[in-house]
C-alpha positions as CSV (number, residue, x, y, z in Angstrom):
1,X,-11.3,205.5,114.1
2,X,-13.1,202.9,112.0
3,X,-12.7,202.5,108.2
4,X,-14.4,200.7,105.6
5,X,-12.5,199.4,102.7
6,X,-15.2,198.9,100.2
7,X,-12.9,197.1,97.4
8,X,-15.1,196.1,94.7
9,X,-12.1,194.6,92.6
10,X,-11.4,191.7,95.4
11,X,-7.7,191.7,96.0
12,X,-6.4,195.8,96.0
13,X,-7.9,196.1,99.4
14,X,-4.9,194.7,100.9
15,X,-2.7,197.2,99.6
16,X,-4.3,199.1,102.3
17,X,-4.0,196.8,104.4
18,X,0.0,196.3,103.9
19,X,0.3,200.3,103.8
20,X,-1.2,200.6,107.6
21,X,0.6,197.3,108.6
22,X,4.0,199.5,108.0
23,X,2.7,202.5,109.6
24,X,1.4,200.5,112.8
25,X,5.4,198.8,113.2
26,X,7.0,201.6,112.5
27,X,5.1,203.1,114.9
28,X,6.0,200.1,117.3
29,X,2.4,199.2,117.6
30,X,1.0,195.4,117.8
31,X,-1.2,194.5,114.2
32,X,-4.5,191.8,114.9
33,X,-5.6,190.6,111.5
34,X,-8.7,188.3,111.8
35,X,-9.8,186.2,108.2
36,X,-12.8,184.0,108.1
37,X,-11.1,180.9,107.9
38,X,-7.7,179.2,109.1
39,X,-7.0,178.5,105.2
40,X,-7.7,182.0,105.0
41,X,-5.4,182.7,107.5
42,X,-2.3,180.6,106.7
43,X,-2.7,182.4,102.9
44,X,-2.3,185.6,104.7
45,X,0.3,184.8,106.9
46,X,2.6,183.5,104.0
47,X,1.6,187.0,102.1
48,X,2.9,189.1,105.0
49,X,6.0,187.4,105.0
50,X,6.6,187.4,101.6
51,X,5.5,191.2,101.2
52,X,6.7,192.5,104.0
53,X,8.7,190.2,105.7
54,X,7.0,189.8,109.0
55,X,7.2,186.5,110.8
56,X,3.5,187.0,111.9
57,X,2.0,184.9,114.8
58,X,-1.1,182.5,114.1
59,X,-3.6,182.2,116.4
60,X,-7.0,180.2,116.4
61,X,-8.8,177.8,118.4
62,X,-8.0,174.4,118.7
63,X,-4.7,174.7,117.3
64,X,-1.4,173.1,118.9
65,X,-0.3,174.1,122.2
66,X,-3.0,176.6,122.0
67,X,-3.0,178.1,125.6
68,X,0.9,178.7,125.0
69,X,0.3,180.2,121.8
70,X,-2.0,183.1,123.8
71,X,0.4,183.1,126.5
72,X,3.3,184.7,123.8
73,X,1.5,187.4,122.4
74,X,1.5,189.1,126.0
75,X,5.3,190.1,125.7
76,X,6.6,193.9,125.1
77,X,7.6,193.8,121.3
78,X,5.4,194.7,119.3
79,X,3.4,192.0,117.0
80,X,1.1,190.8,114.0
81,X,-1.3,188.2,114.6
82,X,-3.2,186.6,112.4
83,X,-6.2,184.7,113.2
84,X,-10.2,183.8,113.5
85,X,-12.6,185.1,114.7
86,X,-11.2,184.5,118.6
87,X,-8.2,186.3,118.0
88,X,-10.4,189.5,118.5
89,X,-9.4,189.3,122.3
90,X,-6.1,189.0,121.9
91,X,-3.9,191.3,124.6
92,X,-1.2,192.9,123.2
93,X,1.0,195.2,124.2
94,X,0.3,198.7,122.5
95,X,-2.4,197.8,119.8
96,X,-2.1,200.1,117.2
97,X,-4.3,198.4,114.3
98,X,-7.3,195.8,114.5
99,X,-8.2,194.5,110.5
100,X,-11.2,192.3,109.7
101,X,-11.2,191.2,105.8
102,X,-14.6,189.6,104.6
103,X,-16.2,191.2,108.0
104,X,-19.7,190.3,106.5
105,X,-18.9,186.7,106.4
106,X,-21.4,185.2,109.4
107,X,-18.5,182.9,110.5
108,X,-17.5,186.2,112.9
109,X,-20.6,185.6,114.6
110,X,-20.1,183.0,117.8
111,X,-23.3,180.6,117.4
112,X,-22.6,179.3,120.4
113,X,-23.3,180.7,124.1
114,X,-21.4,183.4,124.8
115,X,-22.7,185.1,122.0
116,X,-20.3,187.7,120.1
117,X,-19.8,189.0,116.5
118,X,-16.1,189.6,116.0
119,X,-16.8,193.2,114.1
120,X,-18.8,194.5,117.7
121,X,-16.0,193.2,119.9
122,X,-13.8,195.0,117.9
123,X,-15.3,198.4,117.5
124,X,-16.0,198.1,121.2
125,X,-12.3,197.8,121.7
126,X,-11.4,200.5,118.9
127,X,-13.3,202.6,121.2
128,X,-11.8,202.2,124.7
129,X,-8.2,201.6,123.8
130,X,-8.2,204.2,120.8
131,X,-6.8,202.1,117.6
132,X,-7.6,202.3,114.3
133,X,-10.3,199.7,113.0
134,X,-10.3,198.9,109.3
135,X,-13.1,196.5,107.8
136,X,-12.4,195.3,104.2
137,X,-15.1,193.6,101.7
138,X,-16.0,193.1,98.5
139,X,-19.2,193.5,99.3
140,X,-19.8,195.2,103.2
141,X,-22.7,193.8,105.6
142,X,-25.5,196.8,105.9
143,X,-24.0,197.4,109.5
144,X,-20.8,198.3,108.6
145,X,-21.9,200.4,104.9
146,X,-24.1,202.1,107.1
147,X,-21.3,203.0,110.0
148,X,-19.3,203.8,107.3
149,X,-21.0,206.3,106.1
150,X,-22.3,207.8,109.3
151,X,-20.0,210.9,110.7
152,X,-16.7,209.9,112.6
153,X,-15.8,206.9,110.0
154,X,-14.3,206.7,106.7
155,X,-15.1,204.8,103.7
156,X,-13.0,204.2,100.8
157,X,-14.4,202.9,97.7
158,X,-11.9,200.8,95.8
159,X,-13.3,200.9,91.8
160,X,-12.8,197.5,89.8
161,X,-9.6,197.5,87.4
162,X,-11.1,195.3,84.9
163,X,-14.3,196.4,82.7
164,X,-17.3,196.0,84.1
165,X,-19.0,192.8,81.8
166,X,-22.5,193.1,80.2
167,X,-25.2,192.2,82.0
168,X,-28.7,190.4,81.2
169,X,-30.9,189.5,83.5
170,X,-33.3,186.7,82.5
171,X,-37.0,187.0,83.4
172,X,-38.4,183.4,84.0
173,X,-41.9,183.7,84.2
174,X,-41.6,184.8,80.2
175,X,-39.9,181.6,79.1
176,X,-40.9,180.3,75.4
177,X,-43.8,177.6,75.7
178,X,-41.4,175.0,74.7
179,X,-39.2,175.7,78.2
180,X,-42.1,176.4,80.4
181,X,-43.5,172.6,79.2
182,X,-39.9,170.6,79.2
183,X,-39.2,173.0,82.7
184,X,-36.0,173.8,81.5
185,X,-33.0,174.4,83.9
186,X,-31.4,175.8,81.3
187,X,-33.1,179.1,79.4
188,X,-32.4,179.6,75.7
189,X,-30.6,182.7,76.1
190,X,-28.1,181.1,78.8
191,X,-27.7,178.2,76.0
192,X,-27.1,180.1,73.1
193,X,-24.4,182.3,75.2
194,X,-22.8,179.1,76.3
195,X,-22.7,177.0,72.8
196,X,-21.0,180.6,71.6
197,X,-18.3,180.4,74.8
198,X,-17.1,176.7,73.8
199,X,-17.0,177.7,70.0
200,X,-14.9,180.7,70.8
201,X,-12.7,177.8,72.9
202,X,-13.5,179.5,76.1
203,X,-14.5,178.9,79.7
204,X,-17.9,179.3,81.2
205,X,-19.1,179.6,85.2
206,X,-22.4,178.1,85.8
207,X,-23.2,178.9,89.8
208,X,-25.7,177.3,91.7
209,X,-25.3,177.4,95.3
210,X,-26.9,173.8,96.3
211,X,-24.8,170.7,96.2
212,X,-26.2,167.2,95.5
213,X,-28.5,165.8,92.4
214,X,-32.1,166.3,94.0
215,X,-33.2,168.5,96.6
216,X,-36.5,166.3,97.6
217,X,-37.4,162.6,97.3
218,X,-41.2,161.6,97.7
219,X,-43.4,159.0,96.7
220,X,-45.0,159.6,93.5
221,X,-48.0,157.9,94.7
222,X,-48.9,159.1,98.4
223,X,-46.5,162.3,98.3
224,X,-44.6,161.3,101.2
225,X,-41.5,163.1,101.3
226,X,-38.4,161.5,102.8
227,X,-36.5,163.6,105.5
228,X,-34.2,163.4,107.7
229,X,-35.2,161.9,111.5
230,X,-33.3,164.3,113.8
231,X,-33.8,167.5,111.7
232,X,-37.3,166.8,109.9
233,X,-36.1,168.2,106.7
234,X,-35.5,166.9,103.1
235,X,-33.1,164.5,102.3
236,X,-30.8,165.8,99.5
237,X,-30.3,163.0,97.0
238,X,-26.2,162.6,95.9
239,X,-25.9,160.5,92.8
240,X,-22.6,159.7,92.9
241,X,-22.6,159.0,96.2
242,X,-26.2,157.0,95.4
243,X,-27.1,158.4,99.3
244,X,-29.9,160.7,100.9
245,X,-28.1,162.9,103.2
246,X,-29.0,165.7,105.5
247,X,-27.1,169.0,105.3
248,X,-27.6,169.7,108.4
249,X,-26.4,166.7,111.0
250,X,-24.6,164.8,108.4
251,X,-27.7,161.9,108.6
252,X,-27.3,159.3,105.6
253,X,-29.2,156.5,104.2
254,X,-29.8,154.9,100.7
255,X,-32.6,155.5,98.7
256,X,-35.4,153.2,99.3
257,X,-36.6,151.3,96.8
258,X,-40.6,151.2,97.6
259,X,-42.2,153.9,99.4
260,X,-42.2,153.5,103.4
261,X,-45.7,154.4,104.1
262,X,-47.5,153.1,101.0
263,X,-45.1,150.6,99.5
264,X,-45.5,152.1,96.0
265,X,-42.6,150.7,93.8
266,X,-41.4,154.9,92.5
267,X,-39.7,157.0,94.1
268,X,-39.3,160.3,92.5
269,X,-36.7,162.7,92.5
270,X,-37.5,166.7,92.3
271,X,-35.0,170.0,92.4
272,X,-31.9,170.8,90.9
273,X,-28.6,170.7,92.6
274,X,-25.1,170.9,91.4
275,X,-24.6,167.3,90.2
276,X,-28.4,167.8,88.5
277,X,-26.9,170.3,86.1
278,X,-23.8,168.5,85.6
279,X,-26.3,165.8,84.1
280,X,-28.2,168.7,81.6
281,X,-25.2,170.0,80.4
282,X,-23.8,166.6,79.2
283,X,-26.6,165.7,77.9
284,X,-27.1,169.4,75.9
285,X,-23.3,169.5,75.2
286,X,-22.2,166.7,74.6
287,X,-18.8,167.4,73.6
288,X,-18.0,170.0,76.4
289,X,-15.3,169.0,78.7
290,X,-17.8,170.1,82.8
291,X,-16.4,169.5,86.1
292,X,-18.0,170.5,89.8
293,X,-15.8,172.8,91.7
294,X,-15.4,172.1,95.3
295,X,-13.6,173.6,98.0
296,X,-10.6,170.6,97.7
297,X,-10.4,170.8,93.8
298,X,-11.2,174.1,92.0
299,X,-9.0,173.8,89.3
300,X,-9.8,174.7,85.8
301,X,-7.5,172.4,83.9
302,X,-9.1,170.4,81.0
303,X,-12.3,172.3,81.6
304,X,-14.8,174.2,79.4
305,X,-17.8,174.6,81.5
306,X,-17.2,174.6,85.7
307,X,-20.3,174.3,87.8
308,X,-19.4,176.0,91.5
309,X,-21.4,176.7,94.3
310,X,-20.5,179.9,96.6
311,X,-16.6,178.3,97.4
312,X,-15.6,179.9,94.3
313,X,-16.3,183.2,95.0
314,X,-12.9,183.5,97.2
315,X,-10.8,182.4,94.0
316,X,-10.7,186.1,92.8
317,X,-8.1,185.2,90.1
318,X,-10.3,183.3,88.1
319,X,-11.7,185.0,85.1
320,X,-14.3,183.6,83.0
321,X,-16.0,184.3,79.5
322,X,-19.5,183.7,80.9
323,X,-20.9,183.3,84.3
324,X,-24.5,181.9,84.1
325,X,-26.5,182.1,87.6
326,X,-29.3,179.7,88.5
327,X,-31.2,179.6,91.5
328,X,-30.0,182.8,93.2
329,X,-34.4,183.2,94.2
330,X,-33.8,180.9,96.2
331,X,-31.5,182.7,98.6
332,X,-34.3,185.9,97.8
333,X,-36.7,183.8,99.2
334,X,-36.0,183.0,102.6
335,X,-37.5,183.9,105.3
336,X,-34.1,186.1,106.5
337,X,-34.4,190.0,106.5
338,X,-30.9,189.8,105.3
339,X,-32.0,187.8,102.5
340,X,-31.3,190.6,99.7
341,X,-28.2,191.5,101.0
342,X,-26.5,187.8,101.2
343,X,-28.0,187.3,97.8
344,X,-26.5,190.6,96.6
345,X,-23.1,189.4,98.2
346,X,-23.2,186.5,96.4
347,X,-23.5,188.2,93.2
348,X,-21.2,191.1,93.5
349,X,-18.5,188.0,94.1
350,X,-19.2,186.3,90.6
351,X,-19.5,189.5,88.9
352,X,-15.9,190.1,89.7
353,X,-14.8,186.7,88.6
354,X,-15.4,187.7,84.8
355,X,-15.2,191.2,82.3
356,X,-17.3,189.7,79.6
357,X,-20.6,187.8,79.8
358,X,-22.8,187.7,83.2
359,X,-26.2,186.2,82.8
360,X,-29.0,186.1,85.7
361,X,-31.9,183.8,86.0
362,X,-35.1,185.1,88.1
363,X,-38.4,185.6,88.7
364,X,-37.9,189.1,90.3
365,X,-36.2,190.9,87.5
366,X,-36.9,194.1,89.0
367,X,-35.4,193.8,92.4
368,X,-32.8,196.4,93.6
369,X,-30.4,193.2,93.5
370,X,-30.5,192.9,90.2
371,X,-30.9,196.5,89.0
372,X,-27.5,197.7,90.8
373,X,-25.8,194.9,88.3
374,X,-27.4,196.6,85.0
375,X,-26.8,200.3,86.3
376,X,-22.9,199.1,87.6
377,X,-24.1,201.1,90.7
378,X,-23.4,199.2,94.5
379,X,-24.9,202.5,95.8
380,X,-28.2,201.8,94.4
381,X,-28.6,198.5,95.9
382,X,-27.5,199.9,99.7
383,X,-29.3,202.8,99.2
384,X,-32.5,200.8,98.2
385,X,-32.0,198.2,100.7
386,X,-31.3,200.7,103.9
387,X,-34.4,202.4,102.7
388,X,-36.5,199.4,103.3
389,X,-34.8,198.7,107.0
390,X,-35.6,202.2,108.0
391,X,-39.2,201.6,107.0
392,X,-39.3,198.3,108.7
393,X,-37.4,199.4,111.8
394,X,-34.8,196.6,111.2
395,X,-30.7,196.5,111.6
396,X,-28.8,198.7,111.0
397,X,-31.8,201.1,112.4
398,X,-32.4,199.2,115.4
399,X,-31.3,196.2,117.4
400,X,-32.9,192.9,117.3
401,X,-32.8,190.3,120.4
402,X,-33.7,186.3,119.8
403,X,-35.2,184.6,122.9
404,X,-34.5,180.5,122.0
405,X,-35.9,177.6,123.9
406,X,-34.8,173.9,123.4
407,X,-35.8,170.8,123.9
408,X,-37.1,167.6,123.3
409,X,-40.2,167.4,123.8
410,X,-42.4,169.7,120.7
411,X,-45.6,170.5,123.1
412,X,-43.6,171.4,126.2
413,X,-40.7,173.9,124.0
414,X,-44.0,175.5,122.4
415,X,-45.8,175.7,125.7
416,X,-42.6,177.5,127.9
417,X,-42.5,179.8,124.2
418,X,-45.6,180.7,124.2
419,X,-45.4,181.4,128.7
420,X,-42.4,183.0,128.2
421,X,-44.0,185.6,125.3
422,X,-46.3,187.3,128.2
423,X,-44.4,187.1,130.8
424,X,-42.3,189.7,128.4
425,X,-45.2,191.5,127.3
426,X,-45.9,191.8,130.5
427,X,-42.6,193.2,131.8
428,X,-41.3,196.7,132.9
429,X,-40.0,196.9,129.6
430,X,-40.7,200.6,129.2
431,X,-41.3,202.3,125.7
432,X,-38.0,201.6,124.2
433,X,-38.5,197.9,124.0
434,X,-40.7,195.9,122.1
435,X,-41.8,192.5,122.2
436,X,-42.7,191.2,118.8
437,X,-43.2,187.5,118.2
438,X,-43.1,183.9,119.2
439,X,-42.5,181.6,116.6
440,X,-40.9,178.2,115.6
441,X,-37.0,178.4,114.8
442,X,-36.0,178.3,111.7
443,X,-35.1,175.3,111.0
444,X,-37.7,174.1,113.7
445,X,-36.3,170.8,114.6
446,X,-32.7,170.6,114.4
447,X,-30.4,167.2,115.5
448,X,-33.0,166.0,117.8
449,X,-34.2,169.0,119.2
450,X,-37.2,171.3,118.8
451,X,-36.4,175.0,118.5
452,X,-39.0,178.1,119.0
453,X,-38.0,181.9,119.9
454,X,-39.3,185.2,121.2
455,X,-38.2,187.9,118.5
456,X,-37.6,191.7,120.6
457,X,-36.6,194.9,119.2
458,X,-35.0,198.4,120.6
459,X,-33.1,201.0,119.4
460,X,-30.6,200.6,122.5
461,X,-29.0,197.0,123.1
462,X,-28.2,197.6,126.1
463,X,-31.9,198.1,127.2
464,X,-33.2,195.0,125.7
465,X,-29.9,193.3,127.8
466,X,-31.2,194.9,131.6
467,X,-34.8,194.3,130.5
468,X,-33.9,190.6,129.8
469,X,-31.6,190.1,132.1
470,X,-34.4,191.0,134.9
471,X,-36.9,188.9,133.3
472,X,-34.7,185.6,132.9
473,X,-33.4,185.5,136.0
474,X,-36.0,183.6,137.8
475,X,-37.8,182.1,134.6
476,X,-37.5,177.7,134.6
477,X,-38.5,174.6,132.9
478,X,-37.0,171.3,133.4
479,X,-36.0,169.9,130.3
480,X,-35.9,173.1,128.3
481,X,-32.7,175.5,127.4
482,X,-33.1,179.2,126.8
483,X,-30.3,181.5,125.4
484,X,-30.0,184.6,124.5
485,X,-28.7,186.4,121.3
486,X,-29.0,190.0,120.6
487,X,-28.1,191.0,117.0
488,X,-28.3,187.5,115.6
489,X,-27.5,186.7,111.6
C-alpha cells in the first residue's frame, strides 16, 4: 500500500513516521528511510536514536568502506537504514516499510545514465514484494497528490498547528508612479510592513531565491552581455567576492574594466540578487541589523531583517513576524511545465516559517499559486493545476520521454536532432505514442557541450521504452551522445 503524508505543518509528519517504524520492528521487519540529503540523513539518524533508540545503519554513496557498508545490510536481523536516494535498492531481509520524506525534492531523480527517480523504484518494489510505501511532504509533487488520491492509496492531511498568517499579495504592474520610475525592489506596502516589524523589535524574512549582486553584466554602449565560455549564459556578478561566476560549471573571472568588443570604459550591472537587496535595505534602513542566510550560517542572532534564498525553507523552526517574497515570477516563468508547482512548493515552505505577516510580490496576482495562499486552501492550487495537465495531456496524465543528443560540435548535434526527429516520426510507433518536438536543451550549451532533444509522449511508459528501444538500436553519429530519460523533472 502506498501513503501520502501530506503534512502541511513541516515537522508532525514524522510522528507517523516513528509510529510505523515501531510497528515494522515489532513486526521484525527491515525499515529503508531515504532523505534528500546526507545532512538530512545524519539529522534523522540521531532522531531515531534519540526517539526510539535504534542504532540505525547509514548508507549513501561515496561514503567510507562503502561496498562493505552494502554488504551488512544483507544479514537476517531485521534493520533501519537511512539513506539517499541509492539506498532505494537496498536488499534486506524481510522489508516491511520503505519511507521517502521531501519525495518531491528532484535530488531522487538520477541525472545521470541509468536514469531512475527514487519514488518509481520504490513503488515498483512496494508492488512485487508487498510493503508499505509512505511518501511525506510539506508540499507533494503532482505525481504522488494525484496517486494519492487515486483508489488503492491513502492520503493523510496533516493541518498546520500554528494560525494561518495574513496574506497580501502585491500586484506590480499597479505600483505608484514614483516606484515604477526609481524601479523599486522594494514596494511601499512591503516597506511600510517592514519599518512596522523593526519598530515592534521583531524579525523579518525577505526571500529571493538568486544568490549574487547582479544577474547580467553588459556594455552600456554596444549591449554586449558577458557570459560564461563553456555554458553561454550570464555571468552572475558577486560583490563581495568582486567576481563574475557561472552557476552552472563554477567558471570565474573579474569584471572587466572596458568592454571586450567595443572597448567602451562602462560596464553596467542589471538584476537583483541576494547581495543586491542586502545593498537596498541598508541603504532604506539604515539602522536595521540584515544578514544573508546560507546553507553554512543560518543563524538569526543579532539579526532584524535575514535575506535567504530556498536553503531556509528546511529550517522549519524558524518563525518570523514578516516574510516578504520577491522574485517568485521568476520561477513562474520558466519554460518548465512544473513551473507552478515548484513555485508553489517554494511558497507553501515560507508560509510555514511565520503565523503573522506574509507578503507576495507579482505580476500574476491571479494565479492559482497565489490564490490557494489567500483562500488557506492547498486543494485549490492541486485541483487547479491537475486541471490544466489533464487538458494538456501532461504528467501525472501521461508519460513524457526526453531524447538528448551531445556534442561539440552546434551544426552536427542540431543536424543528428533534427535526423533523429523523422526517423521517429517515421517509426512503428503505433497510436499510443507520440512524437512531439525537437528542440535545443534547456540550457542549450552546458560545460562545453551543445545540448538538443526529441520530446515523446504516451500514456504507457513502457511503450514509449520498446518503441525506443527498437529505434535506437542501430541509430549512430561519431562524436555525438544520445540518452534516454523517460519521466524527466
Amino acid at each position: 500500500m502506498v501513503e501520502l503524508i501530506h503534512d502541511l505543518d513541516g515537522r508532525l509528519r514524522w510522528d507517523s513516521y516513528f509510529l510505523e517504524i515501531r510497528n515494522a520492528l515489532n513486526d521484525k521487519s527491515s525499515v529503508i528511510i531515504l532523505l534528500p540529503d546526507i545532512p538530512d540523513a545524519l539529522k534523522a539518524r540521531d532522531l531515531l536514536n534519540k526517539q526510539l533508540g535504534i542504532a540505525a545503519q547509514l548508507l549513501y554513496r561515496k561514503q567510507p568502506n562503502e561496498l562493505e557498508e552494502w554488504l551488512k545490510i544483507k544479514s537476517i536481523e531485521p534493520k533501519v537504514i537511512v539513506g539517499t536516494r541509492s539506498a532505494v535498492f537496498a536488499q534486506l531481509t524481510n522489508l516491511g516499510l520503505l519511507i521517502i520524506d521531501e519525495e518531491e525534492n528532484s535530488v531522487y531523480k538520477q541525472d545521470q545514465v541509468p536514469h531512475y527517480h527514487a519514488r518509481q523504484t520504490a513503488i515498483i518494489r512496494s508492488k512485487l514484494e508487498g510493503f508499505k510505501l509512505i511518501l511525506g511532504s510539506r508540499a507533494p509533487s503532482l505525481e504522488s497528490f494525484y496517486l494519492g488520491r487515486s483508489k488503492g492509496s491513502r492520503y493523510t492531511l496533516v493541518p498546520r498547528k500554528k494560525e494561518y498568517p495574513e496574506v497580501k499579495i502585491i500586484d506590480t504592474r499597479h505600483l505608484s508612479f514614483a516606484e515604477s520610475r526609481n524601479k523599486a525592489i522594494l514596494s511601499k506596502l512591503l516597506e511600510d510592513a517592514l519599518y512596522s516589524v523593526l519598530n515592534e523589535k521583531g524579525k523579518a524574512l525577505l526571500f529571493l531565491n538568486r544568490k549574487g549582486f547582479a544577474t547580467s553584466a553588459a556594455c552600456h554602449n554596444c549591449g554586449k552581455v558577458l557570459k560564461c565560455p563553456r555554458c553561454n549564459l550570464s555571468l552572475v556578478y558577486h560583490y563581495k567576492e568582486d567576481t563574475l561566476s557561472c552557476h552552472y560549471c563554477n567558471f570565474k573571472m573579474q569584471p572587466p574594466k572596458i568592454c571586450p568588443q567595443c572597448n567602451a570604459g562602462y560596464i553596467k550591472f542589471s538584476g537583483a540578487g541576494t547581495e543586491k537587496i542586502e545593498s537596498e535595505l541598508s541603504r532604506i534602513f539604515p539602522q536595521a541589523r540584515i544578514k544573508i542566510l546560507d546553507d553554512q550560517d543560518l543563524s538569526l542572532e543579532n539579526t532584524d531583517i535575514a535575506i535567504a534564498t530556498s536553503g531556509v525553507i528546511k529550517r522549519v523552526e524558524l518563525d518570523f513576524d514578516l516574510i516578504g517574497v520577491l522574485g517568485i515570477d521568476n520561477t513562474l516563468n520558466r519554460v518548465d511545465f512544473r513551473a507552478a508547482e515548484k513555485a508553489f512548493r517554494l511558497l507553501a515552505g515560507l508560509m510555514a516559517l511565520t503565523h503573522k505577516r506574509f507578503l507576495v510580490q507579482t505580476s500574476f496576482p491571479a494565479h492559482h499559486c497565489f490564490q490557494a495562499l489567500l483562500k488557506k486552501d492547498v486543494n485549490f492550487f492541486y485541483t487547479e493545476e491537475l486541471k490544466q495537465r489533464r487538458q494538456l495531456a501532461f504528467p501525472p496524465y501521461r508519460h513524457l520521454a526526453a531524447v538528448r543528443l551531445r556534442g561539440q560540435k552546434e551544426e552536427k548535434v542540431k543536424e543528428t536532432a533534427e535526423l533523429l526527429f523523422n526517423k521517429l516520426k517515421e517509426g512503428p510507433r503505433g497510436k499510443t505514442v507520440e512524437v512531439i518536438s525537437v528542440n535545443p536543451s534547456n540550457p542549450p550549451k552546458l560545460r562545453g557541450n551543445f545540448y538538443w532533444q526529441v520530446l515523446l509522449r504516451s500514456k504507457n511508459a513502457l511503450a514509449i521504452s520498446a518503441f525506443l528501444k527498437n529505434t535506437l538500436k542501430d541509430f549512430r553519429h561519431s562524436g555525438i551522445i544520445v540518452t534516454v530519460d523517460v519521466d524527466p523533472v
